[in-house]
C-alpha positions in Angstrom: 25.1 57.6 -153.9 26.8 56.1 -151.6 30.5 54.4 -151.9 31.3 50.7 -152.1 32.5 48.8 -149.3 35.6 46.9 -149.6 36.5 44.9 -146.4 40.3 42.9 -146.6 40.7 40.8 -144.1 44.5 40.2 -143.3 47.6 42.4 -143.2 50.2 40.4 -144.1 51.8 40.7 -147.6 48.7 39.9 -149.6 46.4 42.1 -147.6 48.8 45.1 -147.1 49.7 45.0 -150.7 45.9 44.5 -151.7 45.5 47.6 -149.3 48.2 49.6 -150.6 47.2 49.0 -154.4 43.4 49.7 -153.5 44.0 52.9 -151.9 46.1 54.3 -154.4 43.9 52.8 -157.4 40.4 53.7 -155.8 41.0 57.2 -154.4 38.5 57.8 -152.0 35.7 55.9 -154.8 35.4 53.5 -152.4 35.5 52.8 -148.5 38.2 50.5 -147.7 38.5 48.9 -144.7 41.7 46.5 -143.2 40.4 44.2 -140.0 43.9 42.8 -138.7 44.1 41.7 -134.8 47.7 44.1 -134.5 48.2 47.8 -136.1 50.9 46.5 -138.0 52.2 44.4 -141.3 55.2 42.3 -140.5 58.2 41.6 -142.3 58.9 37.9 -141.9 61.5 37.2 -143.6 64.0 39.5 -141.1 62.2 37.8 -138.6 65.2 35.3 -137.8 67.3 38.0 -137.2 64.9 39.6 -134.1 65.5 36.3 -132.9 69.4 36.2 -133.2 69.2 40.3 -131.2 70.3 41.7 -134.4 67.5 44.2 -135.6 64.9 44.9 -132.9 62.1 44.1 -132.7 59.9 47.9 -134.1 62.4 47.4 -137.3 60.6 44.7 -138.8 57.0 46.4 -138.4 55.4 49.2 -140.5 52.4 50.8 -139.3 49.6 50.1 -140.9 48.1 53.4 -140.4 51.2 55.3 -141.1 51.2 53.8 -144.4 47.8 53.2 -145.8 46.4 56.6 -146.3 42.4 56.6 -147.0 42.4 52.9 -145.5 40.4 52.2 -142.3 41.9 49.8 -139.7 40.0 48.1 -137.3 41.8 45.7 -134.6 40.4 43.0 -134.2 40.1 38.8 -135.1 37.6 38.0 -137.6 35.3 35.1 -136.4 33.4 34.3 -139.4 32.3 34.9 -142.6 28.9 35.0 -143.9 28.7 35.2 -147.9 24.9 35.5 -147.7 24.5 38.2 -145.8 27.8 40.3 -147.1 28.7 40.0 -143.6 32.3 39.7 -141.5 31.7 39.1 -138.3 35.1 40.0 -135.7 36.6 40.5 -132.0 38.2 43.5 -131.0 40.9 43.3 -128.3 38.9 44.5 -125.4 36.5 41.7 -126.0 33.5 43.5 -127.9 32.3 41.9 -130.9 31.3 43.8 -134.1 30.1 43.0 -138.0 31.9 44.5 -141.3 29.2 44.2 -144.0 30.8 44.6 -147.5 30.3 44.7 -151.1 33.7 43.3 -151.6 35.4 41.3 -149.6 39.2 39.9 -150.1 40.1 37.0 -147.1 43.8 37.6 -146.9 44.1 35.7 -143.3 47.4 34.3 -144.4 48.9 30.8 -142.5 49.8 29.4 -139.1 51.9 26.7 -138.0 51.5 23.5 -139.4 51.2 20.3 -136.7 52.0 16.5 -137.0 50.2 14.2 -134.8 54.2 13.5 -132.8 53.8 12.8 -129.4 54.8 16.3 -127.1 55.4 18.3 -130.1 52.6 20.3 -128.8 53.6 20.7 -125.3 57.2 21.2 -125.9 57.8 22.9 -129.0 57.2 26.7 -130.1 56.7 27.7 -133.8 58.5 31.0 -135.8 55.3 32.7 -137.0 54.9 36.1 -135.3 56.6 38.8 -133.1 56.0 36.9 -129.8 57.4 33.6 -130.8 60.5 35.4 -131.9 60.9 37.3 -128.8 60.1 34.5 -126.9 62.9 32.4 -128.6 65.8 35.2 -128.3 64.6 35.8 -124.3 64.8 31.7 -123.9 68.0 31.2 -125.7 70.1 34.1 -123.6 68.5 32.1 -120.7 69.7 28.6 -121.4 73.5 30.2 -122.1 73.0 32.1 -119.2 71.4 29.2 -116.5 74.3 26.8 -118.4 77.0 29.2 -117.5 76.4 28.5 -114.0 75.4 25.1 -113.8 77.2 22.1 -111.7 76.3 19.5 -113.3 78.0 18.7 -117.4 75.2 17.0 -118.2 72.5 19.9 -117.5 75.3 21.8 -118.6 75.3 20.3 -122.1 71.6 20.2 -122.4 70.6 23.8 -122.2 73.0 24.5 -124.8 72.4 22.4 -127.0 69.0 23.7 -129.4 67.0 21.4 -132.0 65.5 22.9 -135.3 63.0 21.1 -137.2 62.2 22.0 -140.3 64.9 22.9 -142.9 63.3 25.0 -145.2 63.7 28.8 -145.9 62.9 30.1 -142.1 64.6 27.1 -140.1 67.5 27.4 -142.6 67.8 31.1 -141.3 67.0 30.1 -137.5 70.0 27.6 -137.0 72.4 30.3 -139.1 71.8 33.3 -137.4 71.3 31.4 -133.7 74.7 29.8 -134.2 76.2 32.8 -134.5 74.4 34.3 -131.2 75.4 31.5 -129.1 79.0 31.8 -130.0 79.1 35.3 -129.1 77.6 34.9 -126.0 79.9 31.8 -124.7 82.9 34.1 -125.9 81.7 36.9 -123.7 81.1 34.2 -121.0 83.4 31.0 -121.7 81.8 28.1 -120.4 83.4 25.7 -118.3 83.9 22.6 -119.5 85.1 24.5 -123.0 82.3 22.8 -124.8 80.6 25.5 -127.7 76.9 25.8 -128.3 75.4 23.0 -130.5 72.7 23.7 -133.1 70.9 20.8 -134.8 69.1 21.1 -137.9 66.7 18.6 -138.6 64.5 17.7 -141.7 63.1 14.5 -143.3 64.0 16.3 -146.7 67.3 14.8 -148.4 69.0 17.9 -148.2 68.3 21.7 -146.9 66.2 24.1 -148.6 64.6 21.2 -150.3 62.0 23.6 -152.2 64.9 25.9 -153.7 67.1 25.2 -156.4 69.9 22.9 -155.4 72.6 24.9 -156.1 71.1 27.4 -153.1 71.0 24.3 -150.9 74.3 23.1 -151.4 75.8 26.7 -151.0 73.7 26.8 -147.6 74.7 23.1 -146.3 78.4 24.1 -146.6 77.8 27.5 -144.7 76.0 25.6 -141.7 78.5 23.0 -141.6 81.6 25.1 -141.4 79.9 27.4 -138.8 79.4 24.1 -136.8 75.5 23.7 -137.4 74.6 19.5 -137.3 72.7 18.9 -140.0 71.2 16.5 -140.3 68.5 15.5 -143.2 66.4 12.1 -143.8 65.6 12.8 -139.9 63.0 14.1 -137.9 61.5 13.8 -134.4 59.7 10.7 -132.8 58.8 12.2 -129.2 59.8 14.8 -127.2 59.9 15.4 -124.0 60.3 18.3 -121.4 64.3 16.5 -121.0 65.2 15.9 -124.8 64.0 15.0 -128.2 63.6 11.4 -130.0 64.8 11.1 -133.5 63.6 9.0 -136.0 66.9 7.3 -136.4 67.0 5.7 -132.6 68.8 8.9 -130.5 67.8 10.4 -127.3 69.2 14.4 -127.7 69.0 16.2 -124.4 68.0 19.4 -124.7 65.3 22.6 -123.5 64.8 24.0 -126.8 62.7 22.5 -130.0 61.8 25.0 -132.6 59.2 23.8 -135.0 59.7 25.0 -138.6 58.1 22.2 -140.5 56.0 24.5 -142.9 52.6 26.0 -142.5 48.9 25.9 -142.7 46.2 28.1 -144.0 44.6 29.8 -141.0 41.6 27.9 -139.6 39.3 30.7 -140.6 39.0 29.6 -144.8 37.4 26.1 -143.5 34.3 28.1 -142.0 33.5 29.6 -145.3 32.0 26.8 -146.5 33.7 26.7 -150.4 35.3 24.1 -151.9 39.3 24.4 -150.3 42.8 22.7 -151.5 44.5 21.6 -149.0 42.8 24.0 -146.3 43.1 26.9 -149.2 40.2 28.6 -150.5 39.9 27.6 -154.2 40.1 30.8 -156.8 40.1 31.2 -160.1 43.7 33.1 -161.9 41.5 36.5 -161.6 41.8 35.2 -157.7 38.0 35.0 -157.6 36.3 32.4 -155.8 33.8 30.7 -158.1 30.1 31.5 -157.6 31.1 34.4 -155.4 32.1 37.0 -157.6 32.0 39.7 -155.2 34.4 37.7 -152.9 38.3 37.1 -153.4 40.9 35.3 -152.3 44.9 36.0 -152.0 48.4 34.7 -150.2 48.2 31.5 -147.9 44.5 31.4 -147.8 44.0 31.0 -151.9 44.4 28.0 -153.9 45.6 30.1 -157.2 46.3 28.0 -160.3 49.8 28.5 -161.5 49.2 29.3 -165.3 53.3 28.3 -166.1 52.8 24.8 -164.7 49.2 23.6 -165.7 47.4 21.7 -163.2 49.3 22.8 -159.9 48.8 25.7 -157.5 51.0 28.5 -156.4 53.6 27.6 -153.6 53.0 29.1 -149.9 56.1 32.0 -150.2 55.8 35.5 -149.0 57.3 36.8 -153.0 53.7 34.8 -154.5 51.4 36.5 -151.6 53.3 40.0 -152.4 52.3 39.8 -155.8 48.7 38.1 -155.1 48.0 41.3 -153.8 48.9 43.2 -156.3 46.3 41.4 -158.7 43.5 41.1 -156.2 43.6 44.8 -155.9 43.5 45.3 -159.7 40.8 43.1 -160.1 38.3 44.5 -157.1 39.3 48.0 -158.6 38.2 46.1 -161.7 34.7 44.9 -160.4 34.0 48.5 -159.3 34.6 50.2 -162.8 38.2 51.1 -162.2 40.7 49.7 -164.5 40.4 46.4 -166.4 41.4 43.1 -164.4 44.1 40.7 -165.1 44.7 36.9 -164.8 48.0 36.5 -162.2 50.8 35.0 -163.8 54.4 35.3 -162.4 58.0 34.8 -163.1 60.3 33.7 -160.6 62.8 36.2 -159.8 65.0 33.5 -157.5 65.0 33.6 -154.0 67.8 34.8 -151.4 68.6 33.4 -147.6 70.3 35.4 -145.4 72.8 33.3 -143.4 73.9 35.8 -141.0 77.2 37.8 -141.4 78.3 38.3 -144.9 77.3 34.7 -145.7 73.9 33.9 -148.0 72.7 31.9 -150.7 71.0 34.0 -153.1 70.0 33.5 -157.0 68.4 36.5 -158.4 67.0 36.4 -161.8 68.3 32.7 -161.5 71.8 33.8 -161.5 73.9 31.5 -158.5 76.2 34.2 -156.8 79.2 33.7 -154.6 80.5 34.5 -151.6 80.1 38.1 -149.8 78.2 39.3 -153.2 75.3 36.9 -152.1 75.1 38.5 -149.0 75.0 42.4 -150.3 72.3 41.2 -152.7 70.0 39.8 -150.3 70.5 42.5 -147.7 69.7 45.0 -150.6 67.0 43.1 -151.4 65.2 42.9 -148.1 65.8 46.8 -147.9 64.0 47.4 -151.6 61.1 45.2 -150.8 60.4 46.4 -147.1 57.4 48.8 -147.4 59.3 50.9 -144.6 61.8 51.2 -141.7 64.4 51.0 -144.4 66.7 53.5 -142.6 66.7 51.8 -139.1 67.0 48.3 -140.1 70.9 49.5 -142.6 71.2 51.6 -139.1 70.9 48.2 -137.1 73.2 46.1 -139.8 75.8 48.7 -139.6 76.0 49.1 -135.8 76.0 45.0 -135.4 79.3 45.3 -137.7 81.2 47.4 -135.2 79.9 47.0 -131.8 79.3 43.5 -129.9 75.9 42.5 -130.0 73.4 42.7 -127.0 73.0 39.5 -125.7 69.7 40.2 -122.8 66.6 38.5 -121.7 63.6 41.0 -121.5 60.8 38.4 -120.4 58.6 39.7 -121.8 56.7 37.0 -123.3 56.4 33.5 -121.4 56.3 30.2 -122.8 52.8 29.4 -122.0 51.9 32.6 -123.8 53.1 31.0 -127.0 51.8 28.0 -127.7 52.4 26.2 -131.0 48.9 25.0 -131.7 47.2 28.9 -132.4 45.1 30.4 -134.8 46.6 33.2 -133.9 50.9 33.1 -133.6 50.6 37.2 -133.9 49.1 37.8 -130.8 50.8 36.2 -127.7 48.2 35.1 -125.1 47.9 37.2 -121.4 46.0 35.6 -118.3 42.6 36.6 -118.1 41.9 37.9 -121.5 38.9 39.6 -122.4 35.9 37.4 -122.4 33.6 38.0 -125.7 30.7 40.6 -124.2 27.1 40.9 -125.3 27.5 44.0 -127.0 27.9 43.8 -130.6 28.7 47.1 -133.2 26.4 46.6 -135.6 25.9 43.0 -135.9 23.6 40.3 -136.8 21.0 38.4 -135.5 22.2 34.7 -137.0 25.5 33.3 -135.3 28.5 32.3 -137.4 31.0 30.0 -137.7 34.5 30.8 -135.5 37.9 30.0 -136.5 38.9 28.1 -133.6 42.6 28.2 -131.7 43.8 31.1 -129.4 42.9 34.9 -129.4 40.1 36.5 -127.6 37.4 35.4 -127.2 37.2 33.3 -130.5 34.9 30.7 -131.2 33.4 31.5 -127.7 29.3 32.7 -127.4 28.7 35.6 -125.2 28.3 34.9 -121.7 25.2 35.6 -119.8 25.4 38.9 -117.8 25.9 38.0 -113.8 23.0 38.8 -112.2 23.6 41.7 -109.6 23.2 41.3 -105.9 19.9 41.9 -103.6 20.1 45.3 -102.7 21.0 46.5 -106.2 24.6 46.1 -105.4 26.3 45.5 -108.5 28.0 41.6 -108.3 32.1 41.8 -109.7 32.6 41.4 -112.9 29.7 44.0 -113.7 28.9 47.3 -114.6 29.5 49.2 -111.5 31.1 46.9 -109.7 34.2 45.4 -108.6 36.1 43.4 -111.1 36.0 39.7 -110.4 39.2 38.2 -109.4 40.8 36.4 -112.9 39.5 38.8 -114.9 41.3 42.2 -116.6 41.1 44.9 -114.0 40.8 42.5 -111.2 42.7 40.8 -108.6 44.1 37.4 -110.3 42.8 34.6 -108.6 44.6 31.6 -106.8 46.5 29.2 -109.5 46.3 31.7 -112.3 49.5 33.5 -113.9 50.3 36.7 -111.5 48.0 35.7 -108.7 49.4 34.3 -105.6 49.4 30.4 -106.0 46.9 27.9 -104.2 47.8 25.9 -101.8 49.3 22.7 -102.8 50.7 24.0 -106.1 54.0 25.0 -107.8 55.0 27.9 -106.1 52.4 28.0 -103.5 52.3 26.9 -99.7 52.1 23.5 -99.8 48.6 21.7 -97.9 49.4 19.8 -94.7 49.6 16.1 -95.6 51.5 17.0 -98.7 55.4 16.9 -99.6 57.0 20.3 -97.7 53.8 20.9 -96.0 53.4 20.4 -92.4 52.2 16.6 -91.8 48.4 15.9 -90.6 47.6 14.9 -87.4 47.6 11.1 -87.0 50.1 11.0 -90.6 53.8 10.2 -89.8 55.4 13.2 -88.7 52.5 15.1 -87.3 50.9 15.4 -84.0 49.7 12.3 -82.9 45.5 12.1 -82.9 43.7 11.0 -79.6 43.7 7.6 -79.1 47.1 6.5 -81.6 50.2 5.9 -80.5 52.0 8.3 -78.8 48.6 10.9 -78.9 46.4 12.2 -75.7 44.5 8.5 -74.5 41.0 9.6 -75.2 38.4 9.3 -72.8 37.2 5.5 -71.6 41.0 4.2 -73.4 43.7 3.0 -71.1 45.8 5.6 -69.7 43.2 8.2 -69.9 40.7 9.6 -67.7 38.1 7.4 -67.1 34.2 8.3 -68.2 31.7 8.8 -66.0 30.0 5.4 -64.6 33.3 3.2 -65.6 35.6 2.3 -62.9 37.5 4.7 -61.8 35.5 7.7 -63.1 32.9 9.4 -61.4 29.6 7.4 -61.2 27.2 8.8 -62.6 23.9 9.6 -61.6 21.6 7.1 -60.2 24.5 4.5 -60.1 25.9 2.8 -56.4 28.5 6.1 -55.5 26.7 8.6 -57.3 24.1 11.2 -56.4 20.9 9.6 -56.2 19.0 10.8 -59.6 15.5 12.5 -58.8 12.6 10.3 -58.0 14.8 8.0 -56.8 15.4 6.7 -53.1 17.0 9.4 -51.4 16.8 12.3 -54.1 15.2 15.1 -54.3 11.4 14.1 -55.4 10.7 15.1 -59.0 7.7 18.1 -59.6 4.3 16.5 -59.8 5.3 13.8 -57.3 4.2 13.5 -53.6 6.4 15.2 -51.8 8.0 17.3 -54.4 7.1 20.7 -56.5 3.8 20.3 -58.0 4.2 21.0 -61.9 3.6 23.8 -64.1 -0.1 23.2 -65.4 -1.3 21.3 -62.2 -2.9 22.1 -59.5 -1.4 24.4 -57.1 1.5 24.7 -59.6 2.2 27.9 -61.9 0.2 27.5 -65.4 2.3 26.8 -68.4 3.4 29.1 -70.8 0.2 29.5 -73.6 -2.4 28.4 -71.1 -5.3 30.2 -69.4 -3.6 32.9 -66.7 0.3 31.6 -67.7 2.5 33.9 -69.7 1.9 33.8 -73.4 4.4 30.9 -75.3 7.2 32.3 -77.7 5.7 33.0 -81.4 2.4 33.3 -80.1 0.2 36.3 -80.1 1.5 38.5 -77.3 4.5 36.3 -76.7 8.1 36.9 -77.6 8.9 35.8 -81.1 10.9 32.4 -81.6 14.4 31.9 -82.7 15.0 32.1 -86.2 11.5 34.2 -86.9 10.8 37.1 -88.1 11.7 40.1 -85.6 13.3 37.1 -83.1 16.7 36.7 -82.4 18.1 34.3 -85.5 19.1 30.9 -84.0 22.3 29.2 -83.8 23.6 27.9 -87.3 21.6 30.5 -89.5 22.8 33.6 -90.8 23.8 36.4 -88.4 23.6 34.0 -85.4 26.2 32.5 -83.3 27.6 29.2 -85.1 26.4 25.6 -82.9 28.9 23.5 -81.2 28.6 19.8 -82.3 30.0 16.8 -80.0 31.4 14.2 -80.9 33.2 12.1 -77.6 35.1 14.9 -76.1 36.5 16.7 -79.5 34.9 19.4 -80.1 34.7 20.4 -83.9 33.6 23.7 -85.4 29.9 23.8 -86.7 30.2 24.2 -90.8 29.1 28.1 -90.4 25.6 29.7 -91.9 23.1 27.7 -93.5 23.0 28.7 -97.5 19.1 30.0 -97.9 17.8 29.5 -101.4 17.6 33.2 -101.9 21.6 34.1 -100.9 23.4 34.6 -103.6 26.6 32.1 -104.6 29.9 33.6 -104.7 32.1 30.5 -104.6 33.0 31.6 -108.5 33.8 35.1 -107.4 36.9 34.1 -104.9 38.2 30.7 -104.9 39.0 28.7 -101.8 42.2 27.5 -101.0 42.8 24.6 -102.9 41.1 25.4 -105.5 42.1 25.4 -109.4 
């Protein structure tokens, strides 16, 4: 008989924990399988602190396969989920789609950041959700210190260091502590000119910080960033922004290059392709974290709605300490479905919550117990050490060698800002130029298509493209089998305009076109060579000042004209053939026959006669393939004919190479 499949979907703390407490409960009873789109499970809440260059970044990631023994990982992004068929259908990272068919399934897909319809908050603003956004964030900070450093001018000066939170909750809280304390370490090692220190604002429409945490934690935390010289500022939030600054609601302009978005988050876009009943974008559950009418399907962290039994009527908050213990249940309760064990209802108490504020500063509560001073901070430390599922060693290491030495204040680049957008399904994955396109080939997957979550990532929400078809001659075309990658695409030669490839003409970076700005001027535009017959060019032909044509005055007169050379079969001229006096013409009597006719020399394309231009076994003509390109007059300029005629049978490889120009 063969094992039951259990497919999790999500490894962050509700589907690692749900892993964890699986493998350990089912012991090889059942065939568990993770699908994650990175090999790891993150911890979040030191997250801040990668940002700030105080833990790097391998401390706050555990192997998933280091840690889940008798669990299965497959990499890769789901795309849908089909309840009817038992069916998860998913991306790998090379592009190559795939189906996980289950007999339980627990969607664990977690959150992503949350967006409000303010103008350029998209364009200009990065979120705090994964890896990349972090390192993105520390690389961009050191820069701005760095580029400020050596600025002229005090008002670029001032801008680059000045950096705008919004969102005041538990991980924008943690940014503006721990990036205040960055930036004043780096101006020490590198004073800045005009004496002016690093200014952090912390924004939030909330009356005060921590707005979800018991008040006694906020006002401990609003006295910390106000004596380390954070502007808070709550009751305020952003209007516009802009590539040079940031409107706030209260009127201000704040000129700045940095706007972190820490407003909260969403459930992933995947839950809404379900097709069951959600809760604010959350999968509705039942407290056995079932979704109804689906008993072989369950829900946990972010993604679930789960009815808090202690407060009738509501649901439980989106916080990592509720998805920890979600998984926990869920696990208990698929063990459950299978025979193992006898499921449970979930039903919490709240331990209190801890924020590290960088140093020996935090506020932390446990148990509901308010604690002072450096005690706060050796509590939440401790705590972050007991609940990391590994790495606990490095990440004391790290603490301890950031109390004696000075910290490293570098920029890697290693992830751009275009590779980090804020609206993403997937803020755990940074975007790279000419990803892998979704291929044909599925592993073992279904006929029907499925709904996609939609956002970044490979290949997600995209159909498979049709296979190019190869070139005459059995040549394979790029971007097949066999062939020479395509330019834009992985292996290949990035095309024109596209990150890493030499840019077009007439873009940022590239040379620019003539007739633009920095570009050498067209002929007949200000600055460039003058065009026949403007001002200041060559006079063309027949124009004052230039050479005369033939039969005006002053030229040479033509043919047939009074001066000229009498044409043929004119008075004086040479007779024409075929009249008196002159040659008598081909195909007349006492003249050579023509070409084709009885005696003369067979006519081109003919039987017998040499094949025509342009036919088969002939010479090809001018202006067709393999022949010499035609001349075309206009006046005296001569211009370039436009180069072979496109048959219907060549094949198009305008998409394989771009022209100049292109983008």
């Amino acid at each position: 008989m063969s094992r039951p499949r259990i497919v999790i979907v999500g490894a962050g703390f509700a589907g690692y924990r749900t892993a964890r407490t699986l493998s350990r409960l089912t012991r090889h009873q059942a065939e568990i399988t993770l699908l994650n789109p990175t090999d790891y499970f993150l911890y979040l809440p030191l997250l801040p602190q990668v940002a700030a260059g105080l833990l790097e970044p391998r401390r706050v990631t555990v192997s998933l396969s280091g840690t889940l023994p008798r669990v299965r990982l497959v990499l890769g992004e789901a795309d849908g989920i089909d309840l009817d068929e038992r069916a998860v259908r998913y991306t790998d990272p090379e592009g190559v789609s795939g189906v996980l068919p289950y007999d339980r399934l627990v969607i664990a897909v977690g959150s992503v950041n949350k967006l409000l319809p303010i103008p350029g908050v998209a364009e200009h603003a990065h979120g705090f959700r994964g890896l990349p956004e972090a390192l993105y964030l520390r690389d961009h900070v050191t820069r701005q210190m760095e580029l400020a450093a050596a600025a002229d001018d005090p008002k670029s000066c001032a801008a680059r260091r000045t950096f705008v939170v919004v969102g005041a909750g538990y991980t924008g809280t943690e940014v503006a502590a721990h990036g205040q304390m960055y930036t004043d370490a780096q101006a020490r090692r590198q004073p800045p000119r005009d004496g002016v220190r690093p200014r952090w604002i912390l924004l939030d429409i909330a009356p005060r910080v921590l707005p979800e945490m018991d008040e006694r934690l906020s006002r401990t935390a609003d006295r910390v960033l106000r004596e380390r010289g954070v502007d808070v500022r709550t009751g305020t939030s952003v209007k516009e922004a802009t590539h040079g600054g940031v409107l706030l609601s209260d009127g201000e302009f704040v000129d700045t290059r940095t706007l972190v978005w820490c407003v909260g988050v969403r459930p992933d876009p995947l839950v809404e392709g379900v097709g069951q009943p959600l809760e604010r974008g959350r999968l509705i559950v039942d407290p056995y974290l079932q979704v109804p009418g689906r008993p072989e399907v369950f829900a946990c962290g972010d993604a679930a709605a789960v009815p808090d039994l202690n407060t009738p009527g509501s649901f439980t908050p989106m916080t990592a300490q509720h998805a920890w213990r979600h998984g926990d249940v869920a696990a208990r309760n698929v063990a459950a479905s299978l025979g193992i064990g006898t499921r449970r209802a979930y039903r919490h108490r709240d331990l209190g919550f801890v924020v590290d504020l960088g140093g020996a500063k935090a506020a932390a509560n446990p148990l509901g117990v308010p604690l002072p001073g450096p005690l706060a901070g050796l509590v939440t430390r401790g705590y972050h050490l007991a609940a990391m599922p590994g790495n606990r060693v490095r990440v004391a290491a790290d603490w301890l060698l950031d109390s004696v030495l000075p910290r490293q204040t570098v920029q890697l680049g290693l992830v751009r800002s275009w590779s980090v957008p804020l609206d993403t399904a997937s803020p755990e994955l940074a975007r790279v130029p000419g990803g892998p396109e979704k291929r044909s080939e599925t592993v073992n997957a279904a006929a029907e298509p499925m709904k996609g979550r939609t956002g970044g990532g490979p290949a997600q929400g995209r159909a498979a493209a049709e296979p190019e078809k190869t070139r005459p001659g059995g040549e394979p075309a790029q971007n097949q089998p066999g062939g020479e990658p395509a330019r834009n695409q992985p292996g290949g030669e990035p095309a024109r305009n596209q990150p890493g490839g030499e840019p077009a003409r007439n873009q940022p970076g590239g040379e620019p076109a003539r007739n633009q700005p920095g570009g050498g001027p067209a002929r007949n535009q200000p600055g460039g060579g003058p065009a026949r017959n403007q001002p200041g060019g060559g006079p063309a032909r027949n124009q004052p000042g230039g050479e005369p044509a033939a039969n005006q005055p002053g030229g040479e007169p033509a043919a047939n004209q009074p001066g000229g050379e009498p044409a043929k079969n004119q008075p004086g001229g040479e007779p024409a053939k075929n009249q008196p006096g002159g040659e008598p013409a081909a195909n007349q009597p006492g003249g050579e026959p023509a070409a084709n006719q009885p005696g003369g020399e067979p006519a081109a394309n003919q039987p017998g006669g040499e094949p025509a231009a342009n036919q088969p076994g002939g010479e090809p003509a001018a202006n067709q393939p393999g022949g010499e390109a035609a001349e075309s007059r206009a006046g005296d300029a001569h211009t370039e004919a436009p180069g072979p005629v496109k048959r219907a049978d060549m094949p198009d490889r305008r998409s394989e190479t771009p022209a100049e120009g292109d983008s």
